[in-house]
N, C-alpha and C positions, 0 to 999 in steps of 0.2 A: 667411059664417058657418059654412057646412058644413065648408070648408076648414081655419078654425081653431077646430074643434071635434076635428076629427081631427088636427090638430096637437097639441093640449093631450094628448091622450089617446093618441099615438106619444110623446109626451115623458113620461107617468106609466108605461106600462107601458116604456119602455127604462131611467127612475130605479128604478124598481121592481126591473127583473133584476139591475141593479146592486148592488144592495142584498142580494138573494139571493147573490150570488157574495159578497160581500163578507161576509155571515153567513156561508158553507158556510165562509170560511176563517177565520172567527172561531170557530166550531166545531172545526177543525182542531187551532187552536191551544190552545183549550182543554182538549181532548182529548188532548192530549201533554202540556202541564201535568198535566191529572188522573193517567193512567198510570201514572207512575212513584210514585206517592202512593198509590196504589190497591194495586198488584201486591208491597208490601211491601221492607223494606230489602234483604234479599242481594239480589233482582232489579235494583233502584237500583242499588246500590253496583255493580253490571258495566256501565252505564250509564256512568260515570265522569266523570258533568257534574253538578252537585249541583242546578243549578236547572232540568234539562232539558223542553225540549230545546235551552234554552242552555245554553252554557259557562258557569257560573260558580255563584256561589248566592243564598243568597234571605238579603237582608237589606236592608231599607226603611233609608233613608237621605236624608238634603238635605243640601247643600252649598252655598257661596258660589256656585257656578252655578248654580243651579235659579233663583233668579229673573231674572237674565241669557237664561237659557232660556228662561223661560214670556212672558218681554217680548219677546222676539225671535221667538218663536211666532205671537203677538199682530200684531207689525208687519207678518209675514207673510201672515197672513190678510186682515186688513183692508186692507194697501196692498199685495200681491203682485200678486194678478190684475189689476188697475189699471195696475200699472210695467210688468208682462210687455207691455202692448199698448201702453203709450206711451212706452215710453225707446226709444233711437236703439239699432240693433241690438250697437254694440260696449258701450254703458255695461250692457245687459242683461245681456248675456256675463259681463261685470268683477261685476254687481252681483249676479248670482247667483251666484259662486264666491265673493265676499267672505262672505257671507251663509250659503252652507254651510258655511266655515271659521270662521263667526264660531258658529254651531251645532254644531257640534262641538267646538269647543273647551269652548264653554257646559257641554255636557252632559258633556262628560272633568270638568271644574271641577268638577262634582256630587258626586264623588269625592275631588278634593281633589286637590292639585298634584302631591304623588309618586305618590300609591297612582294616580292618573286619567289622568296625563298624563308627568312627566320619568322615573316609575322603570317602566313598563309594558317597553318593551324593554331592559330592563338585565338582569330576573331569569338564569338561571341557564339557562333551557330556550330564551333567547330568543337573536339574531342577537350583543347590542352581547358577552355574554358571551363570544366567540369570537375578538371583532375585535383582541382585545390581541396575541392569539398568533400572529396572521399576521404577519410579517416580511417574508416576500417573498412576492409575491401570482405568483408566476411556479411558486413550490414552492405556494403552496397552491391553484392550478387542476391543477397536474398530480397532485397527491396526493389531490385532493378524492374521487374515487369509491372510496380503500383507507378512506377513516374513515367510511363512510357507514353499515356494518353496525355493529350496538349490539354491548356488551360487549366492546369491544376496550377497550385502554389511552387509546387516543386519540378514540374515536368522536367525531364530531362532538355536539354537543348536537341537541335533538329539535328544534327549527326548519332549523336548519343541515343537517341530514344530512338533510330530511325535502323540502326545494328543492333546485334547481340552484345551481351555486355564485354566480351574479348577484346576487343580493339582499345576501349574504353579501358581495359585492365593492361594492355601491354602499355598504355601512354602511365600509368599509373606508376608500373614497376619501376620505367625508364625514371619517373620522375624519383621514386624512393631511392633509387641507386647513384644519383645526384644528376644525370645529367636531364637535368627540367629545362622546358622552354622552348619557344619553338624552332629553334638552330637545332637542337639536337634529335628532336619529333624529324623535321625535316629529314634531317641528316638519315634519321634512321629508314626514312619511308625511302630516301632516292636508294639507297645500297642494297636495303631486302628487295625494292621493286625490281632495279634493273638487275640484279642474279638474275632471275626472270630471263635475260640473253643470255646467261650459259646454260640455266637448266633447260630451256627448248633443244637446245641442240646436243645435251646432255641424252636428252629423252629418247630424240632421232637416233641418234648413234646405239644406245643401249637397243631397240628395236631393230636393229640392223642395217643400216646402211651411213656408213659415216660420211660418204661422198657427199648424201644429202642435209647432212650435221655442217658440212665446211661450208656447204653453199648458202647455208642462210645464215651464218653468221656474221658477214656485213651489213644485213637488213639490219638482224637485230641491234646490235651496234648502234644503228641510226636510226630506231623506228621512229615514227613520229609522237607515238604512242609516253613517250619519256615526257612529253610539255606537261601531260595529268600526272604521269609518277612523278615528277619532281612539281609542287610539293602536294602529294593526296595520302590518304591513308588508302584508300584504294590500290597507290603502287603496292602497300608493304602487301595487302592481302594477294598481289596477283604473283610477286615473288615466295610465298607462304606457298601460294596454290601450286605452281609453277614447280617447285622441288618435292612437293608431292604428287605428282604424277610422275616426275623425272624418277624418283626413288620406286614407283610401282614399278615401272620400264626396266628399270634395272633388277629390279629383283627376277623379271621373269627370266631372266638369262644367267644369273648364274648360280651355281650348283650348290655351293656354301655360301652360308652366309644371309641367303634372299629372304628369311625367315624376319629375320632382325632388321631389314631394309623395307619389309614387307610392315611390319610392326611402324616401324620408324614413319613410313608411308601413311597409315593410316591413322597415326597419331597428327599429322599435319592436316591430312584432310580431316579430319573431327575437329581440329582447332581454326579449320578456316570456314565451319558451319558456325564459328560463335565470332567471328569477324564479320560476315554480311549473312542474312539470312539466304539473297538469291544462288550462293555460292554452293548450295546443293546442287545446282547441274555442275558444278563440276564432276558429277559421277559419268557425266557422257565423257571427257578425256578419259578419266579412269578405265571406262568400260571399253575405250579404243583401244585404250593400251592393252590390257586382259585381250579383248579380243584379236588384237595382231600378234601375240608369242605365246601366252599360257595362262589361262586361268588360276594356276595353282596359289597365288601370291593373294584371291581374294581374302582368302579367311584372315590369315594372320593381319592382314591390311582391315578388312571390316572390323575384328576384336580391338585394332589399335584405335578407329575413330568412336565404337560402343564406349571404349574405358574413357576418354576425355566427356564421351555426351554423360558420362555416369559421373565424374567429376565436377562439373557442374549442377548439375541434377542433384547432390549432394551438395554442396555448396547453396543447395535453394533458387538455382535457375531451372526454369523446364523451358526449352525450346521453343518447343509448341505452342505455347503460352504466350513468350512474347511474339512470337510471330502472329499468331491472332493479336494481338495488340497494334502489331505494327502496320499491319493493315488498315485496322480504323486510324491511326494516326494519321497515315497516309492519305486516306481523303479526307482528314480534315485538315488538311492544308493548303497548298497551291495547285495537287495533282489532279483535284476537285475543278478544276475551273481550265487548266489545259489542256485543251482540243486531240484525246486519239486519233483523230481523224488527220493531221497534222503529225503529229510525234511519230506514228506507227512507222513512217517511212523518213521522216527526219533524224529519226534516232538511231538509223541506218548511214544516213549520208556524216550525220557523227560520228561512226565507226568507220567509216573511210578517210574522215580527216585520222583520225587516230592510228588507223593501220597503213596506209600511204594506198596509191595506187596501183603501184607495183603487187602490194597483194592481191585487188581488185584484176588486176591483169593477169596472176596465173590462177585465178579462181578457176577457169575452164580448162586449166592442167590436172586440177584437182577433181574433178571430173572423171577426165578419162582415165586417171590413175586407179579410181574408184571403181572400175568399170567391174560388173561379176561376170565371174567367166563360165563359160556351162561346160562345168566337167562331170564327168562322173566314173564312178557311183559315185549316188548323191553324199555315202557318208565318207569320201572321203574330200568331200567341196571346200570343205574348212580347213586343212590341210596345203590342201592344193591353193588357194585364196591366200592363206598369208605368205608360202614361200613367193606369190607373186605381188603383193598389194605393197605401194609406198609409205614409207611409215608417214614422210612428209605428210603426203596426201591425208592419210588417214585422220592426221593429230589436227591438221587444217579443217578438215571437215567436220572435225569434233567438236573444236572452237567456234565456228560459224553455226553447226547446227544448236550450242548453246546459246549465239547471239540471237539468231532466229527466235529460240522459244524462251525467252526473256522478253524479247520484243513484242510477241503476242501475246503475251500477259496483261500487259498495258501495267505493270507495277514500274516500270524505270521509264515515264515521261520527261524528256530532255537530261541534260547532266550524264547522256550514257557512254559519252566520252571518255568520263572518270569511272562510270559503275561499273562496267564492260571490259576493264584491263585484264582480271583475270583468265577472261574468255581472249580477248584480242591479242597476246601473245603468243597463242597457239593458232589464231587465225594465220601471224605472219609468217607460218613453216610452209605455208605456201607459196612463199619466194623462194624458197630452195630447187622448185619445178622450175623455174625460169632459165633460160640458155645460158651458156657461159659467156656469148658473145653481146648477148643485149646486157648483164651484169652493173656495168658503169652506168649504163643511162638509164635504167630505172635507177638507183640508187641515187641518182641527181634529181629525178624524179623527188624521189623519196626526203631527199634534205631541202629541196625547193618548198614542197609544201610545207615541211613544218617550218621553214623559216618564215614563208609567208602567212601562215596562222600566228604564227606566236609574234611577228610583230605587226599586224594587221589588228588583231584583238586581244586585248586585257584578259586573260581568261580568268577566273574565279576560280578556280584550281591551280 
């Protein structure tokens, strides 16, 4: 009786801090809402986001999605956590990637077919505006780093010049193999993004524990995180990034074969350094990964990302280069004039629109899962440390601590909503800590807010 009196009351006070965190970030976000409302217009208008601290503005709206949405919300609550613990582990995999694309699309629909989904990468500042011009994709790697700076005759547009040229090359190829336009760009960025829900739980599992593989795969299903992959090029780079780290994971565990997985691994991560410049920290998942099972998968993993950065570099791009480039670009445009003092911490209550609450609520699971333990001898601490560490935990901590030092950079002012997918994916393995019992009502949690973002404000993404 003692026993489970003190259970019950270990289980109200760890819902309870849940709950607390998950206020302090509902707080957060309120409070960057409020701000900019508060501190008057000329201070907004340098802000350059109309519904900040999202990209885009405030106009209440429904669409032929929203109820497609709010039923597939529904199905998720009530039969998610059920399917996560009894489907066979591949129909899981399949049926939570179906299920985030089928969510996002929903919620793009809320919008309406052009304004939400086929003309989102077409506009003028976006990738497909560029793709006509290239002719020979041989002249336009080796020229890419002279049109990077603005006001010239030829500047690239502000997506284009503002990445490495990869992203720019994969709207390229899609277009040479017919399917041009932005239905199809679209098309392409919702399916690579959302993979992104199988390979997190792909990743967890290969690390060892699939218990906490099943449990986040409802979140992911419904993150809110899908309103910017459907339609961003952002999505495709976070499903890109997302199966390389998944592919490191797995290489560390098993016996044949990880060589080739390891290669395979480091060939995605090398091609998602020419998709965003900031996408170098994704070497912190990497290094989570490596460091909860085995080092051994680095090399063949680092040779797979040298051989594409030498592919390029060959081709007449140097990285380097354009990233100095993209720098000065960068303030000579809007980043110049919007307030760090503002973004530092608004670009954070961004990431909570994007990642729900629910992850903000097991952040302090993620914590103590994290905890180091003092064993010793010291040289066998490492050891000791992974047979005990959560892989959840770990890949959540990885993801945040890349939001974090992104954030203090002060290179992604506003818009990090969209810039931040590839990191924010790996934030949401921190729902997988959360109880089995609270399960449903975060998850309502979780489809409330994005319902009420995505018809609340027009996003630009």
């Amino acid at each position: 009786m003692a026993n489970a009196s003190a259970t019950r009351v270990a289980r109200y006070v760890s819902t309870r801090v849940d709950g607390y965190w998950a206020l302090a970030a509902l707080l957060l976000v309120l409070v960057a809402f409020l701000v900019p409302r508060i501190e008057g217009k000329p201070w907004r208008d340098r802000l350059y986001a109309g519904a900040a601290p999202i990209f885009g503005g405030w106009l209440p709206h429904v669409g032929w999605g929203t109820v497609p949405a709010v039923a597939l919300a529904a199905a998720v609550v009530r039969f998610g956590p059920d399917l996560a613990r009894r489907l066979s582990w591949g129909r899981l995999l399949l049926a939570t990637w179906a299920t985030a694309a089928a969510w996002a699309f929903a919620l793009a629909m809320v919008d309406g077919w052009q304004r939400g989904f086929a003309g989102r990468l077409t506009t003028r500042d976006e990738y497909l505006h560029e793709v006509g011009g290239v002719h020979d994709i041989g002249a336009m790697l080796r020229g890419f780093s002279g049109r990077i700076l603005d006001f010239q005759p030829d500047s690239w547009t502000t997506h284009v010049s503002g990445h490495p040229p990869g992203a720019l090359l994969v709207f390229v190829l899609l277009d040479r193999i017919g399917l041009g336009g932005g239905a199809w760009a679209g098309l392409l960025c919702v399916l690579v993004g959302t993979s992104a829900a199988a390979a997190v739980p792909f990743a967890i599992r290969a690390l060892g524990s699939e218990h906490r593989a099943r449990a986040a795969t409802p979140f992911l299903a419904l993150m809110p995180a899908v309103i910017w992959i459907a339609v961003s090029a952002d999505g495709l780079f976070a499903g890109v990034g997302a199966w390389a780290v998944a592919l490191l994971a797995s290489a560390t565990r098993l016996e044949r074969g990880w060589v080739r997985l390891a290669l395979a691994s480091g060939v995605l991560f090398g091609f998602t350094l020419f998709l965003n410049y900031g996408l170098v920290l994704m070497v912190i998942p990497a290094a989570a990964v490596l460091l909860a099972r085995s080092p051994r998968p680095a090399l063949p993993a680092l040779a797979g990302a040298l051989a594409v950065v030498g592919v390029f570099a060959a081709a007449g791009f140097w990285w380097l280069t354009g990233y100095h480039l993209v720098v000065q670009r960068y303030y000579q445009g809007i980043a110049s004039e919007r307030p760090y003092s503002y973004w530092v911490w608004g670009n954070l209550a961004a990431t909570v629109c994007a990642v729900g609450l629910a992850t903000a609520a097991a952040s302090s699971r993620v914590l103590i899962e994290l905890k180091i333990l003092p064993v010793q001898p010291w040289r066998n601490w490492l050891s000791r440390w992974r047979s005990h560490v959560d892989p959840a935990a770990l890949l959540a901590a990885a993801g945040i601590t890349a939001i974090l030092i992104a954030d203090i950079s002060g290179l992604s002012k506003a818009e990090t909503e969209r810039i931040w997918l590839p990191f924010d994916v790996w934030a949401l393995s921190a729902t997988a800590l959360l109880p089995r019992h609270s399960t449903r009502f975060w998850l309502v949690v979780q489809a409330a807010g994005a319902l009420l973002v995505n018809h609340l404000i027009l996003t630009n993404w």
